[in-house]
N, CA, C and O atoms as a DFTB+ gen file, in Angstrom:
728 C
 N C O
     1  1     151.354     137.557      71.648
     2  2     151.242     137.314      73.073
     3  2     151.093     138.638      73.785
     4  3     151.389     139.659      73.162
     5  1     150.621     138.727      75.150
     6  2     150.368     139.985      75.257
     7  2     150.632     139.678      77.420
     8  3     150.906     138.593      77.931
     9  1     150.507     140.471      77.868
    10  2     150.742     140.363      79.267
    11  2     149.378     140.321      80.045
    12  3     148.513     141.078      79.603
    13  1     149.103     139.670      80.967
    14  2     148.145     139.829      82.147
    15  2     147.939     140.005      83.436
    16  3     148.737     139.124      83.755
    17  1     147.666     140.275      84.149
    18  2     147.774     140.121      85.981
    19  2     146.881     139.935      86.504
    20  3     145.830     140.576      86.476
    21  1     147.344     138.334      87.503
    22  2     146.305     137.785      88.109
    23  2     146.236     138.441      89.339
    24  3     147.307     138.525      89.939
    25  1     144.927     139.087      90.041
    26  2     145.061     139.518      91.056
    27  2     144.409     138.698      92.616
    28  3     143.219     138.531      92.349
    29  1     144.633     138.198      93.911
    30  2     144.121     137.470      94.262
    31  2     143.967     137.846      95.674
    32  3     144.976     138.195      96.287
    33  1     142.552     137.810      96.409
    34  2     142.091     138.606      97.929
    35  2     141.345     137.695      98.689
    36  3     140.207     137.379      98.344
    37  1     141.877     137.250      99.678
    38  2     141.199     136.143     100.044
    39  2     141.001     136.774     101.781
    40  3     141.836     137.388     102.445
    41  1     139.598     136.357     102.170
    42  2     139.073     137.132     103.603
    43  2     138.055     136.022     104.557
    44  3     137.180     135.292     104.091
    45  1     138.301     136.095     105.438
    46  2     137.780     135.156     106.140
    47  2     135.590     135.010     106.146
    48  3     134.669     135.728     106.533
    49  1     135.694     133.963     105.627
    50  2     134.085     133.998     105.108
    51  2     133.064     134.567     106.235
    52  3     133.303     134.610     107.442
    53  1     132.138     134.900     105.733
    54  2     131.300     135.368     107.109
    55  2     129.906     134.410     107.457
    56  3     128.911     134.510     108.174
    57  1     130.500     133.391     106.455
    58  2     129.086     132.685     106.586
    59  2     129.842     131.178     106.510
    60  3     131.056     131.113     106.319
    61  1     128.897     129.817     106.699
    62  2     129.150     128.547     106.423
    63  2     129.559     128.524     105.456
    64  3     130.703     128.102     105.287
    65  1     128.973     128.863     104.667
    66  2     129.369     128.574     102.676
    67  2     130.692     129.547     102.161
    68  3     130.332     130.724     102.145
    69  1     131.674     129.432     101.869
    70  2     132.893     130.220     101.831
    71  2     132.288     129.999      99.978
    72  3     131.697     129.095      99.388
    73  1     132.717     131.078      99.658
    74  2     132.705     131.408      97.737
    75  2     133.950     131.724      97.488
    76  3     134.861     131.896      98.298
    77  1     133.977     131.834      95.753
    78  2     134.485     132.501      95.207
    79  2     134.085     133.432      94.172
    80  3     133.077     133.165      93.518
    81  1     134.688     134.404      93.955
    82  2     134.036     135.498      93.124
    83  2     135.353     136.038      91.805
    84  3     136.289     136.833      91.728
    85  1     134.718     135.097      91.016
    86  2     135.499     135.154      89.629
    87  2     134.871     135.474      88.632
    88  3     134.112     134.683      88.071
    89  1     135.075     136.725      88.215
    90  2     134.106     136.504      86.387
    91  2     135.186     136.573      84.927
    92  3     134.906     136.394      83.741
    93  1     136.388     136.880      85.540
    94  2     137.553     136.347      84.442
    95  2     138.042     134.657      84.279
    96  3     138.357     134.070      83.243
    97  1     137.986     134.169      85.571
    98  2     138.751     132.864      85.289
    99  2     137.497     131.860      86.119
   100  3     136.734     132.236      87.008
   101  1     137.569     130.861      85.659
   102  2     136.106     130.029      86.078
   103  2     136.298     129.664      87.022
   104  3     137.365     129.153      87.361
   105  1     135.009     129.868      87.954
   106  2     135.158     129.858      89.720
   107  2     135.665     128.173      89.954
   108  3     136.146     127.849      91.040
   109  1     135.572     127.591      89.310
   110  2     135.837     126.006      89.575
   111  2     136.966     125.740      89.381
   112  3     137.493     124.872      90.077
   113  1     137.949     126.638      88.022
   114  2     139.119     126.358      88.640
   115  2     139.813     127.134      89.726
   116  3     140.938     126.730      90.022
   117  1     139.327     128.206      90.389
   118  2     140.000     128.647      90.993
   119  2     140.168     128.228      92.591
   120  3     141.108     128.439      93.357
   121  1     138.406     127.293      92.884
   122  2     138.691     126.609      93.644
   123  2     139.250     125.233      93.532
   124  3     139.380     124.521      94.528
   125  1     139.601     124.828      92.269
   126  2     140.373     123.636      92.192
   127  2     141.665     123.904      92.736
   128  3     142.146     123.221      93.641
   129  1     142.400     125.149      92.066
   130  2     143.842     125.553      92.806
   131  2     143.582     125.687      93.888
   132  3     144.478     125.125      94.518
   133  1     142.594     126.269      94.818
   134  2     142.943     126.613      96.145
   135  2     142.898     124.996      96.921
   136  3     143.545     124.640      97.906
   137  1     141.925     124.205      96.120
   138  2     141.989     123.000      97.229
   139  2     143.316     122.111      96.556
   140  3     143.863     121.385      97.387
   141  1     143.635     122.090      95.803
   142  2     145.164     121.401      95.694
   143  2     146.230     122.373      97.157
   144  3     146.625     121.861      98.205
   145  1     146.444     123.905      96.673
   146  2     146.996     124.243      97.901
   147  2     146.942     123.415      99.332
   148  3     147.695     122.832     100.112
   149  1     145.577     123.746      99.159
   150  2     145.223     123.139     101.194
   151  2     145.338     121.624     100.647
   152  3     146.066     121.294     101.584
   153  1     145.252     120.758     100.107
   154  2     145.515     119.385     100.319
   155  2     147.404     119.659     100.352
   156  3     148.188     119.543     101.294
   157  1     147.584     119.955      99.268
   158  2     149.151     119.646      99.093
   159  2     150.011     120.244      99.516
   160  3     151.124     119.800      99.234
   161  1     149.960     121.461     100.343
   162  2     150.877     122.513     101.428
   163  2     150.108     122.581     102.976
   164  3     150.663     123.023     103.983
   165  1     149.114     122.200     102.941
   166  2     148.220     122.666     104.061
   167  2     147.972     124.019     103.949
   168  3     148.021     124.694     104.977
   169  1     147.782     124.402     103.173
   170  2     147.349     126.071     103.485
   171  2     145.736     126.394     103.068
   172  3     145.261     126.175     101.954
   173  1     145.079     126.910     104.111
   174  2     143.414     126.439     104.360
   175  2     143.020     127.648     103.542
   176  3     143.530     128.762     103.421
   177  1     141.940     127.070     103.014
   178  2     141.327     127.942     101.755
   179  2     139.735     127.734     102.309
   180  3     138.861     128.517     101.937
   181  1     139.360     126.321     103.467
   182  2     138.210     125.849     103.609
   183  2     137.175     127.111     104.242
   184  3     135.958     127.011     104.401
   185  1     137.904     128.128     104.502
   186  2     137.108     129.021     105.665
   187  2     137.127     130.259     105.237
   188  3     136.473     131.158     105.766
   189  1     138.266     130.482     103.735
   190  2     138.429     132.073     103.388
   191  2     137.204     132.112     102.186
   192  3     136.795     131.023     101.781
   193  1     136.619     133.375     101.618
   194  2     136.168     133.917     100.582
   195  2     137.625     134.254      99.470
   196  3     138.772     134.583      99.771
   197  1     137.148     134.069      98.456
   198  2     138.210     134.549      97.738
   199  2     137.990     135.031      96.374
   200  3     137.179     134.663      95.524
   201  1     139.166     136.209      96.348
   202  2     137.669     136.998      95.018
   203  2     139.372     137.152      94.122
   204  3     140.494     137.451      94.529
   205  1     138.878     136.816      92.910
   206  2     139.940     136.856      91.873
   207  2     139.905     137.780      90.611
   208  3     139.104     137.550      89.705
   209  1     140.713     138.745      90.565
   210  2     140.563     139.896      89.335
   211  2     141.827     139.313      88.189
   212  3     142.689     138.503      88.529
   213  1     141.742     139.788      87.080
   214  2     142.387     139.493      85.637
   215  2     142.589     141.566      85.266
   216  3     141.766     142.361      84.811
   217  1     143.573     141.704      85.579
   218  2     143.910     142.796      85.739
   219  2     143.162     143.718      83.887
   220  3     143.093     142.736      83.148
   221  1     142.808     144.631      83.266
   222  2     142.584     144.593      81.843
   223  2     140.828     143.775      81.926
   224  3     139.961     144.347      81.265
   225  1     140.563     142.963      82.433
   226  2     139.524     142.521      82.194
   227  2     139.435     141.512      80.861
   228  3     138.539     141.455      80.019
   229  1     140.846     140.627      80.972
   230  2     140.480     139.743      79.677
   231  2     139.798     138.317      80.832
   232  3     139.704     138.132      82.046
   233  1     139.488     137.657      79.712
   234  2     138.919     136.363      80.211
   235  2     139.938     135.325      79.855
   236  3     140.370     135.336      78.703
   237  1     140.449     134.278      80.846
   238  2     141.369     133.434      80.832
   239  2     140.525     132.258      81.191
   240  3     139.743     132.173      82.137
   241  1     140.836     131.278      80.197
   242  2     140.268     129.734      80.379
   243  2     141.425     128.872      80.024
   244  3     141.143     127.677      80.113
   245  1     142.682     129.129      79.636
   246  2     143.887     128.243      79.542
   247  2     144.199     127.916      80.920
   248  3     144.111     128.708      81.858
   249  1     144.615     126.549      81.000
   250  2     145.239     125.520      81.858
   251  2     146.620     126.267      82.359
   252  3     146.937     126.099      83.536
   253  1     147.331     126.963      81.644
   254  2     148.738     127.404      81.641
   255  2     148.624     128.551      82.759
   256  3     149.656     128.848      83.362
   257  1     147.570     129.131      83.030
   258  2     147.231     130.295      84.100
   259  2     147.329     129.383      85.538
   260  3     147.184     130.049      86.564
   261  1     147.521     128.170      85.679
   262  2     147.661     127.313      86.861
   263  2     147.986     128.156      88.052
   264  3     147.425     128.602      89.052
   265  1     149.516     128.166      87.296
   266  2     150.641     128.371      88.291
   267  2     150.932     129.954      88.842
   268  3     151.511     130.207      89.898
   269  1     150.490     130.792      88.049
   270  2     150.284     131.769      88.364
   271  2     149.239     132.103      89.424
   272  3     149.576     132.512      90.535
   273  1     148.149     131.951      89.118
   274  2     147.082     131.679      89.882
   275  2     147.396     130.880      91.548
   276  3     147.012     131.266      92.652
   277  1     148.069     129.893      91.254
   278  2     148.442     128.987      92.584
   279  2     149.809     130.024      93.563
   280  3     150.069     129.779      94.741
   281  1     150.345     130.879      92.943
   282  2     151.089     131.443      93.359
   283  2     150.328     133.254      93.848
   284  3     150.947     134.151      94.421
   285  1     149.193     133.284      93.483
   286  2     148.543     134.654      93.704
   287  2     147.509     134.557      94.835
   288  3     147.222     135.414      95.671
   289  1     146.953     133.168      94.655
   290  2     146.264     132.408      96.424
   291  2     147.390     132.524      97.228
   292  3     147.143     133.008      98.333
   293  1     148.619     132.213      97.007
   294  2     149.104     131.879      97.910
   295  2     149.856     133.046      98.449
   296  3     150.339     132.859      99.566
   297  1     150.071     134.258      97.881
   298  2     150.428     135.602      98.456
   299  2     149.404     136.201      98.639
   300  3     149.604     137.395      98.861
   301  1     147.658     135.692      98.649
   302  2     147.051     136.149      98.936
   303  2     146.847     135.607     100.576
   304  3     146.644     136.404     101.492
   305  1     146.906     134.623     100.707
   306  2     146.540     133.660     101.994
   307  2     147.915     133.909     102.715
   308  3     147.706     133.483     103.851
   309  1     148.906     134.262     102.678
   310  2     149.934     134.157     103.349
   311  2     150.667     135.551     103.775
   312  3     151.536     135.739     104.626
   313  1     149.946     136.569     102.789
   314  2     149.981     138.112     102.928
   315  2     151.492     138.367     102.443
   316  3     151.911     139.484     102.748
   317  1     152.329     137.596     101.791
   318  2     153.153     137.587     101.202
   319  2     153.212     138.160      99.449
   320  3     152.461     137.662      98.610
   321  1     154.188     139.225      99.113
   322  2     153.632     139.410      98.098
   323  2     155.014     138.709      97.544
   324  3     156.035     138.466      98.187
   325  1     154.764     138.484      96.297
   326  2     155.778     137.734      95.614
   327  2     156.520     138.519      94.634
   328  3     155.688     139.245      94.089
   329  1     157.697     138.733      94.135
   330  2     158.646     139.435      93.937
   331  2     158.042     139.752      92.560
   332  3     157.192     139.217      91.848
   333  1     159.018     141.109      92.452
   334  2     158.674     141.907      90.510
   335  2     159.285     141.036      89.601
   336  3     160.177     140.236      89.885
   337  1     158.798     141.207      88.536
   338  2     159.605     140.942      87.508
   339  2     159.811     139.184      87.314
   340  3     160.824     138.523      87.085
   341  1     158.520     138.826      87.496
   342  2     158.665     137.056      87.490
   343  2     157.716     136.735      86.404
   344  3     157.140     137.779      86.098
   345  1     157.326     135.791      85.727
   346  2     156.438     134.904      85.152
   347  2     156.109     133.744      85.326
   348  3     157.063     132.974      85.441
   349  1     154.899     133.208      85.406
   350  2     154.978     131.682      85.598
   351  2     154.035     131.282      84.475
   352  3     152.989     131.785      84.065
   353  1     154.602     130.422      84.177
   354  2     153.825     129.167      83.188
   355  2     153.686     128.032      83.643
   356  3     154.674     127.389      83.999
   357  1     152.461     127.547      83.729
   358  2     152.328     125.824      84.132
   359  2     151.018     125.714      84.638
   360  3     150.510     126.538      85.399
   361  1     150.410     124.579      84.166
   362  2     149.531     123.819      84.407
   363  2     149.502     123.242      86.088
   364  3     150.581     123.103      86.665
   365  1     148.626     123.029      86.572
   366  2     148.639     122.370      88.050
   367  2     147.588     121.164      87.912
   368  3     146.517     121.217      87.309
   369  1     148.128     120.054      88.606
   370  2     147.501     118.467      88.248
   371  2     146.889     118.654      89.604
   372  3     147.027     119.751      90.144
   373  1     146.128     117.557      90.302
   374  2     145.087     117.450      91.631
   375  2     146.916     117.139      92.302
   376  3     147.420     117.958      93.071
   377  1     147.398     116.342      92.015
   378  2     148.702     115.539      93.019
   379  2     149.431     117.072      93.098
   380  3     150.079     117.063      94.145
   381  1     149.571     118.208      92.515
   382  2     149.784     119.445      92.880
   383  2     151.456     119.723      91.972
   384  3     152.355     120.549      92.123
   385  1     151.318     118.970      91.358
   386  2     152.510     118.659      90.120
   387  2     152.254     119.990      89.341
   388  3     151.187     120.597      89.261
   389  1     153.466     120.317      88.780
   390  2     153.353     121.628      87.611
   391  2     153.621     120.716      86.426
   392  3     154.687     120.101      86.405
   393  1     152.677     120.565      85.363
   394  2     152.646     119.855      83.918
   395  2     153.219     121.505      82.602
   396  3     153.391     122.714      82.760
   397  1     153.301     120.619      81.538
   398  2     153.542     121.315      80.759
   399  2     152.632     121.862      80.245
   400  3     151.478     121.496      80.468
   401  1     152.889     122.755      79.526
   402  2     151.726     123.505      78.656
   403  2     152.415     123.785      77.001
   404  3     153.593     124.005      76.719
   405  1     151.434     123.704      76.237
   406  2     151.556     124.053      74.542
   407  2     152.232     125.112      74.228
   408  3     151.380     125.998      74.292
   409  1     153.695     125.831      73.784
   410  2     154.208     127.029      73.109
   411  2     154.695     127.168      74.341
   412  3     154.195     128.093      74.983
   413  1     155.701     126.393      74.988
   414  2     156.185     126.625      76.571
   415  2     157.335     127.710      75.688
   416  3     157.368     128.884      76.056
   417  1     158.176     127.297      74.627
   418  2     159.218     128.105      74.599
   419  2     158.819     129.427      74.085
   420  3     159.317     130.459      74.535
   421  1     158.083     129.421      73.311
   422  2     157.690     130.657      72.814
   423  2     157.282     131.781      74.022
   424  3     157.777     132.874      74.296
   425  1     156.520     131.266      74.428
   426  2     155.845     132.236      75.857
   427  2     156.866     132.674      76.505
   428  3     156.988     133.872      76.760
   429  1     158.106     131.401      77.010
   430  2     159.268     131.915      77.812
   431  2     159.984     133.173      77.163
   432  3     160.347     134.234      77.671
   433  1     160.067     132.657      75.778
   434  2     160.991     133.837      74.929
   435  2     160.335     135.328      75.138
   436  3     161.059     136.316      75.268
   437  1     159.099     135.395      75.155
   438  2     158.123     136.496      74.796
   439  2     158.110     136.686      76.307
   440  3     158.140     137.912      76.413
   441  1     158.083     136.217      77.440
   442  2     157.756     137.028      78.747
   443  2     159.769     137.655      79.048
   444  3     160.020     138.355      80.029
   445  1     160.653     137.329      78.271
   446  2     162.383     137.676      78.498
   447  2     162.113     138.545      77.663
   448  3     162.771     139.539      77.971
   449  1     161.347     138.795      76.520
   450  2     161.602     139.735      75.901
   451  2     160.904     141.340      76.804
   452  3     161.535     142.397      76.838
   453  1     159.963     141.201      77.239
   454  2     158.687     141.679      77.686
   455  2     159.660     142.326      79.399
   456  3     159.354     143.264      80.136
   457  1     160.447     141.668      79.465
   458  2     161.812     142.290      80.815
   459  2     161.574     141.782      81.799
   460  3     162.056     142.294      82.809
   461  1     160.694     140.504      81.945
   462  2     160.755     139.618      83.084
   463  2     161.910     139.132      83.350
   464  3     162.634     138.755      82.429
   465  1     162.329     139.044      84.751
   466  2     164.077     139.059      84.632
   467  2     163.469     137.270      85.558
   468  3     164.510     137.027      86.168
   469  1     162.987     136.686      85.738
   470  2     163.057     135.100      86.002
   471  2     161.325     134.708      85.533
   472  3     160.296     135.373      85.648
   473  1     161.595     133.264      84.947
   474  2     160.279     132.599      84.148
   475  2     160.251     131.838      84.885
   476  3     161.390     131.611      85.293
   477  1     159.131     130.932      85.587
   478  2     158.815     129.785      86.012
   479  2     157.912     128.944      85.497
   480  3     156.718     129.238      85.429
   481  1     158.487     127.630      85.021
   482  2     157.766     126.827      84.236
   483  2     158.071     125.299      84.895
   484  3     158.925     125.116      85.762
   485  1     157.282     124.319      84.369
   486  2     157.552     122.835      84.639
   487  2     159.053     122.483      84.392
   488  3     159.763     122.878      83.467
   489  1     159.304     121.843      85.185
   490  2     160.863     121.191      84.835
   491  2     160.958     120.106      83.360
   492  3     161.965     119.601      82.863
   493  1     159.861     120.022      83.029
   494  2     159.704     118.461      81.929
   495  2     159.748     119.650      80.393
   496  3     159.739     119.246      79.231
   497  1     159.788     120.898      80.753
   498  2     160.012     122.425      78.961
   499  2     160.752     123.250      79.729
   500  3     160.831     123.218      80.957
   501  1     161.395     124.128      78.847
   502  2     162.608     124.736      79.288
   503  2     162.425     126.592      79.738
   504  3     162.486     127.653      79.115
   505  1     162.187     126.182      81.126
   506  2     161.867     127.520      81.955
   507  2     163.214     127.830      82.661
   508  3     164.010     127.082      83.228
   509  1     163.217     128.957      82.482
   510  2     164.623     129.518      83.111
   511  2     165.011     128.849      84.523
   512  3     166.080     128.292      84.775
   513  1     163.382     129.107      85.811
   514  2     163.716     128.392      86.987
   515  2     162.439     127.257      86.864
   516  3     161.365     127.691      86.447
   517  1     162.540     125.862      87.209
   518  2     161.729     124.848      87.001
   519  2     161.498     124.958      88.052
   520  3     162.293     125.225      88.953
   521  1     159.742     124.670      88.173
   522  2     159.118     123.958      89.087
   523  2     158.301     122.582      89.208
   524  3     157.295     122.412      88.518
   525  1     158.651     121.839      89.888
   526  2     158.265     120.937      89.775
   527  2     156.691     120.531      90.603
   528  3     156.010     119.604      90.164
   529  1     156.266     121.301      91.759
   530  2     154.692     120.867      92.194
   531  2     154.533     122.165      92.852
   532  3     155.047     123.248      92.572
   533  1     153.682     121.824      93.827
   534  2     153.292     123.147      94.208
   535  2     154.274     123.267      95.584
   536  3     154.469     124.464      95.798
   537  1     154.869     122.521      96.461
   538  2     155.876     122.311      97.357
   539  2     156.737     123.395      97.135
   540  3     157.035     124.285      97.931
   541  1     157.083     123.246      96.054
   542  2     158.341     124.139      95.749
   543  2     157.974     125.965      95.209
   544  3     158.751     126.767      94.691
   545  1     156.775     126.110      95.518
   546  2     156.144     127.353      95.385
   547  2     156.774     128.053      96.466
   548  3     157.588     128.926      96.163
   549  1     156.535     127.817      97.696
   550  2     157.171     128.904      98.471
   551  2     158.449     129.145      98.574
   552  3     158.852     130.308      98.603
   553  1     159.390     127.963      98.654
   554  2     160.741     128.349      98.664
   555  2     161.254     129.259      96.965
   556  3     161.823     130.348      97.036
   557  1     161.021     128.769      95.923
   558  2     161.584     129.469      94.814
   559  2     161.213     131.223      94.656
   560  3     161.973     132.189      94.593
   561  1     159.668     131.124      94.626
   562  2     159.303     132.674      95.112
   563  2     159.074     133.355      96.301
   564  3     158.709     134.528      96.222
   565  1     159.218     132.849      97.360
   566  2     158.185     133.584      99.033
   567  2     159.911     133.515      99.258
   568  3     160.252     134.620      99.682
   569  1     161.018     132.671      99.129
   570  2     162.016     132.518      99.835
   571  2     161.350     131.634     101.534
   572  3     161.913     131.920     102.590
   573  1     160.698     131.077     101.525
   574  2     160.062     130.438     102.240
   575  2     160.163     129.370     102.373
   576  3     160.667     128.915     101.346
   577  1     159.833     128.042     103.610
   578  2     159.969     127.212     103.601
   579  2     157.974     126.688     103.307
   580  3     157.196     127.414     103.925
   581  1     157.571     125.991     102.782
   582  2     156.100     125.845     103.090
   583  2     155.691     125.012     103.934
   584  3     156.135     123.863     103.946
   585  1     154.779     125.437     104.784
   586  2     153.814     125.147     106.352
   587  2     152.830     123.715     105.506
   588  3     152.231     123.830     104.437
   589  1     152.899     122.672     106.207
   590  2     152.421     121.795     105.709
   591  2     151.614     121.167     107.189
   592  3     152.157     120.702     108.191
   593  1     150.600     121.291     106.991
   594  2     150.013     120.640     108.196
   595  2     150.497     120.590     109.340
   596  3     150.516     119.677     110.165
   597  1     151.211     122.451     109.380
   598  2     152.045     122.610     110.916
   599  2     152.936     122.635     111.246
   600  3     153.363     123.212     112.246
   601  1     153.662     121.792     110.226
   602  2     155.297     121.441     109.723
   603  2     155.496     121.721     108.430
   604  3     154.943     121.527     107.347
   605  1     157.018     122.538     109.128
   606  2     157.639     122.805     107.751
   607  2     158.377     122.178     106.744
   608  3     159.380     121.517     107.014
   609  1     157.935     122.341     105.527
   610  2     158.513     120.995     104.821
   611  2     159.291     122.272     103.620
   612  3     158.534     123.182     103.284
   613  1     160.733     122.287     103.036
   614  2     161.392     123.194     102.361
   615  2     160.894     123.421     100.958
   616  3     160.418     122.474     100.332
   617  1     160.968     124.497     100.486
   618  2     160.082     124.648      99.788
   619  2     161.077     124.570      98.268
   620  3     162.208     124.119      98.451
   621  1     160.732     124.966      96.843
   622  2     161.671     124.554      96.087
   623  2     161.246     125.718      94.790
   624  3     162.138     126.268      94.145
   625  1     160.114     125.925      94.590
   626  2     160.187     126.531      93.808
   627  2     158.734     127.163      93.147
   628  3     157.714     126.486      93.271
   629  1     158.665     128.726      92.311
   630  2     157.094     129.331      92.135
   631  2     157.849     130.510      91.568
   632  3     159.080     130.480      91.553
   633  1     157.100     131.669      91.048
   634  2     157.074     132.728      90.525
   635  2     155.833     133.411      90.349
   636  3     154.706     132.930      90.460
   637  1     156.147     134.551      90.071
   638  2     155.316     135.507      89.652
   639  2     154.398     135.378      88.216
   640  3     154.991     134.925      87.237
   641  1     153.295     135.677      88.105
   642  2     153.101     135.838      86.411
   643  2     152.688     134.924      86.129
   644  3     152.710     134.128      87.068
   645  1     151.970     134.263      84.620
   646  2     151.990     133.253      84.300
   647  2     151.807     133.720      82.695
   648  3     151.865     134.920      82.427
   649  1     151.547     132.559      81.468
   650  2     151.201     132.363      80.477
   651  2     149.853     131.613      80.321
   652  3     149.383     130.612      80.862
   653  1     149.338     132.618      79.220
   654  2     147.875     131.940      79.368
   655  2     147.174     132.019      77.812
   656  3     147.565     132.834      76.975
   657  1     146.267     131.209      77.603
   658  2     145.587     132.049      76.189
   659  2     144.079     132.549      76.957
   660  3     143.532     132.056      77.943
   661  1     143.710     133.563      76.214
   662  2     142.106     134.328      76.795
   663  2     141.278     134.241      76.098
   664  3     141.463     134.342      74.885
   665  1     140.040     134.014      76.655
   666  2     138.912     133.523      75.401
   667  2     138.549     134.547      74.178
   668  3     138.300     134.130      73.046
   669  1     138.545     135.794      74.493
   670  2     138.757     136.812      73.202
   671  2     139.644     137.675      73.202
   672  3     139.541     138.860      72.885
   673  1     141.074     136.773      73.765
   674  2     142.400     137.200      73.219
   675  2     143.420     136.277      72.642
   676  3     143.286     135.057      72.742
   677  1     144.229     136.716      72.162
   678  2     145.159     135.803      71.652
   679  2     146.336     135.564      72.742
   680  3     147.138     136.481      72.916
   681  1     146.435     134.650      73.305
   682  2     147.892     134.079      74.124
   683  2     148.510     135.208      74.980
   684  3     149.405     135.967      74.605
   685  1     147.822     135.207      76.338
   686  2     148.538     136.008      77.204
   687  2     149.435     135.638      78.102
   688  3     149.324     134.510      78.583
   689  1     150.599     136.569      78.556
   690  2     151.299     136.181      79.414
   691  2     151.108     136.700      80.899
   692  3     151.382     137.880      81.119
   693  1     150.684     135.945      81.868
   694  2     150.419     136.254      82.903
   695  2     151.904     137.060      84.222
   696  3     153.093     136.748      84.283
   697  1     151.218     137.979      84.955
   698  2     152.270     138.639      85.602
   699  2     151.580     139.683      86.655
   700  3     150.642     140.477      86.588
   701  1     152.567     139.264      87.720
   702  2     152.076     139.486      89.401
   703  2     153.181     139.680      89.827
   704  3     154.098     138.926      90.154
   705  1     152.944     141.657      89.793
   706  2     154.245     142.848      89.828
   707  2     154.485     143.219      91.208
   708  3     155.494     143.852      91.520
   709  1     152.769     142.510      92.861
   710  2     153.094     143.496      93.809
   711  2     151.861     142.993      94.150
   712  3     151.021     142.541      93.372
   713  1     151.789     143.087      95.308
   714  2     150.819     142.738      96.490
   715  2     150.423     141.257      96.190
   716  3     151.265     140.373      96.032
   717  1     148.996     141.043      96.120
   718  2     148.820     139.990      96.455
   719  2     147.862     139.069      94.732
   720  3     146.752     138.560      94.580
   721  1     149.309     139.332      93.610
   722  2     149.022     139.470      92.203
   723  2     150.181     138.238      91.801
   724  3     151.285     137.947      92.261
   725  1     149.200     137.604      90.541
   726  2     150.712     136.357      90.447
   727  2     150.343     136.568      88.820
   728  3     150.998     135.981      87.958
């Protein structure tokens, strides 16, 4: 297993057509996470550009980079950076649910070994702090309540980092040390 950092910059589009600019992680999922965000927190992705770096330059196509990713939009869009020393593992469903992912314990063991001092994973495999959707993203990492269509609805739980495998690497662990990086 090895470490990664998702990095994430999101700027108000200058044109009708808002993009994304990914050549590590596939632009489709990255606007899949951003539109779960804006459906399932309200937080508008419809009007920003958003350009996504893989810190190293590996290529990530695992599902398990979800949550990391959903947590690096969202200190990107909120200008919030999200705390050191976190990891996240988890999959993200359209309903904005954190699912499990394959070698949940192993990854956890390997990002504690690696001196991540809190893991975030699905509540259904055994992550130090569980998350259960994307709701609970801002309160567990931002210390935040999350803005939901104007209203605040309490937030529960997210982290830094994630776990991932890379298309010509073996099983990385994702991690977002500072600014606007998950």
């Amino acid at each position: 297993m090895f470490l990664v950092e998702i990095q994430a910059l999101t700027v108000p589009s200058k044109s009708s057509m808002t993009r994304v600019y990914s050549d590590r992680i596939d632009a489709a999922r990255v606007s899949r996470v951003a539109a779960v965000l804006e459906k399932r927190i309200g937080l508008r992705f419809s009007d920003q550009d958003i350009y996504i770096n893989v810190a190293g330059g590996v290529r990530l196509s695992e599902s398990a980079i979800d949550l990391a990713l959903a947590a690096a939009l969202y200190s990107a869009r909120t200008d919030m950076p999200s705390p050191a020393g976190t990891a996240l593992i988890g999959e993200l469903s359209l309903a904005g649910e954190i699912r499990p992912v394959n070698r949940l314990k192993p990854r956890v063991r390997a990002a504690t070994g690696l001196g991540f001092s809190r893991v975030y994973a699905p509540e259904a495999n055994d992550g130090a702090v569980c998350v259960r959707d994307v709701r609970d993203l801002a309160g567990l990492l931002f210390g935040k309540e999350a803005k939901v269509d104007g209203a605040f609805r309490a937030g529960g739980s997210a982290a830094r980092g994630a776990d991932a495998d890379a298309d010509d690497a073996p099983d990385p662990i994702s991690r977002k040390d500072s600014g606007h990086e998950a």
